[in-house]
N, C-alpha and C positions, 0 to 999 in steps of 0.2 A: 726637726721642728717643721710645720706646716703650717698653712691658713686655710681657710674654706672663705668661697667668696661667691656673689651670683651675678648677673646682667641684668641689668632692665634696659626698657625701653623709655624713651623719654617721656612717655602716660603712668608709668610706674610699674606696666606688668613685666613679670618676672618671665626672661626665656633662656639662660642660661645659670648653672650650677656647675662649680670647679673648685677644684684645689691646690694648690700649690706648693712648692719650696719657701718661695717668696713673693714680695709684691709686686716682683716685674710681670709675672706669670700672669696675674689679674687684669692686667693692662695691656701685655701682649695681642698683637691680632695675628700674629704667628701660629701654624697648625692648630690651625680652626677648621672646624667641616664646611660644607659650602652653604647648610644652612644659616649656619652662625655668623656668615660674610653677609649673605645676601640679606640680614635681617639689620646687620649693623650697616652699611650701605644704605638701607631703606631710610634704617630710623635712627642710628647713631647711639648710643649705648652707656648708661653709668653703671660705674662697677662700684660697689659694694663689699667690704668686708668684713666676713661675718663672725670670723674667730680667727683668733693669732698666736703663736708661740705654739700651738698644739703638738700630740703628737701624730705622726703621720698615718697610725692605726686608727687613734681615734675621728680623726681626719676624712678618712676612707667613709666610716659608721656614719659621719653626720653629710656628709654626701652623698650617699645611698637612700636616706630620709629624708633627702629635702627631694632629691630626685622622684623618690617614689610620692611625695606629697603633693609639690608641682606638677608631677604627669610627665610623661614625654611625648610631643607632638606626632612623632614616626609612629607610635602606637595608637594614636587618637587617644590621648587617657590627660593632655593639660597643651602645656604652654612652653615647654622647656623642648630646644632645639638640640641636645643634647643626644647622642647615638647610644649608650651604654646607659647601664643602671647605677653605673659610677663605683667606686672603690676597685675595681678590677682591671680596668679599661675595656678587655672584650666582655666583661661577664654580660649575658644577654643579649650581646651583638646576635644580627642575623646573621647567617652564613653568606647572604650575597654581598649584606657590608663587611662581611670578612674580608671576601676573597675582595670585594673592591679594595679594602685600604692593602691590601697585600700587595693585590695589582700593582696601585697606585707608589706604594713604595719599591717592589721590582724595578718599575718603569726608571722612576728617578735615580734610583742605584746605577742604572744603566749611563743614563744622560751624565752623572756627577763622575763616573768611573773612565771618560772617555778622553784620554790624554793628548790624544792629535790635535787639540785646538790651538792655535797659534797666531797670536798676533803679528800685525804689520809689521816690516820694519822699525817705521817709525815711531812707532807708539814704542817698540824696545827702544830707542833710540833715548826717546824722552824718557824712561823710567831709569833707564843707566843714568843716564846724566842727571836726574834728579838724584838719586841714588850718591852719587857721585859729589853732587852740590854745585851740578855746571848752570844749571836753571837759572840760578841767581836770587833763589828764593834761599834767605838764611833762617834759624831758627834763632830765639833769642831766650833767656833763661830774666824774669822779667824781675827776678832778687837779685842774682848778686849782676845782672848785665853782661855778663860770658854769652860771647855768641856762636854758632856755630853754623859750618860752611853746608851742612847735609842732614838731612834726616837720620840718615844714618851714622854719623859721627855724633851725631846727640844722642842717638840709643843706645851707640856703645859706651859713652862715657858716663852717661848718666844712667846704664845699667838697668837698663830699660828696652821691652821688648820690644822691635821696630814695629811691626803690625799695631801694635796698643797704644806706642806711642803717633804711631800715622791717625788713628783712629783719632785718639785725642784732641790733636792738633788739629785736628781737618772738623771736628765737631760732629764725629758720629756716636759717640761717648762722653762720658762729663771728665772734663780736664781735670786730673788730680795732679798736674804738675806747675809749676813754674813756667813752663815752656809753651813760647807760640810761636806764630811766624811772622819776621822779621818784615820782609816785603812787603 
């Protein structure tokens, strides 16, 4: 299933057309082109959604139409900051935004693939012993009051993935557990 969704700009004009899996996708500012930063930085951006539950073909079809009906600004033909004619992801791309997003994706394959980077000591130091539950930060389970010494003796027992549950707790995700921190 998909959705189709667009941008505006806070005057009402339309400069983005997208689709998604779902509605974090709509909301996301994650791989966006540099137009679509520099336009949402300017002017700040409501998102719009404009179909739901679809299917992902027919998905593609009605963001190819709304594309081609808005215009796209890289060709002088609307408003729509969008690189592709949509449904395909490269269909219509130029060859130099080709090779740029190819670049662009080499490059960082490069950076993300380089395992020599290594923290301080100390910073090991501090995540053992958190790890550990020497910190003296305890978790607490806020239903039945079972508390526990580590982050990590809470993932294992409540069978729970440590990164999702870090994530949770720490509030970079919505807490679907009982669990916080203590301290």
């Amino acid at each position: 299933m998909a959705l189709v969704y667009r941008h505006l700009k806070p005057s009402g004009e339309v400069f983005y057309i997208g689709i998604g899996s779902s509605k974090k996708r709509a909301y996301s500012k994650s791989c966006r082109n540099k137009h679509w930063i520099h336009t949402v930085n300017k002017y700040g951006y409501e998102v719009q959604i404009l179909t739901n539950n679809i299917d992902i073909e027919f998905a593609r079809e009605i963001e190819v139409n709304l594309i081609s009906y808005y215009g796209r600004m890289d060709l002088k033909k609307g408003t729509l900051v969008n690189k592709t004619d949509g449904g395909e992801g490269f269909k219509n791309m130029s060859l130099d935004e080709r090779l740029k997003r190819k670049e662009r994706i080499t490059e960082y394959n490069k950076t993300t693939k380089d395992y020599s980077f290594t923290q301080n000591e100390n910073y090991k130091l501090n995540m053992r012993n958190s790890c550990l539950g020497k910190n003296n930060k305890k978790i607490i389970d806020i239903n039945t009051k079972q508390t526990f010494n580590s982050l990590r003796e809470a993932s294992e027992l409540n069978k729970i993935n440590y990164t999702l549950l870090s994530q949770m707790i720490n509030n970079k995700i919505i807490n679907k557990t009982n669990l916080r921190w203590l301290n």
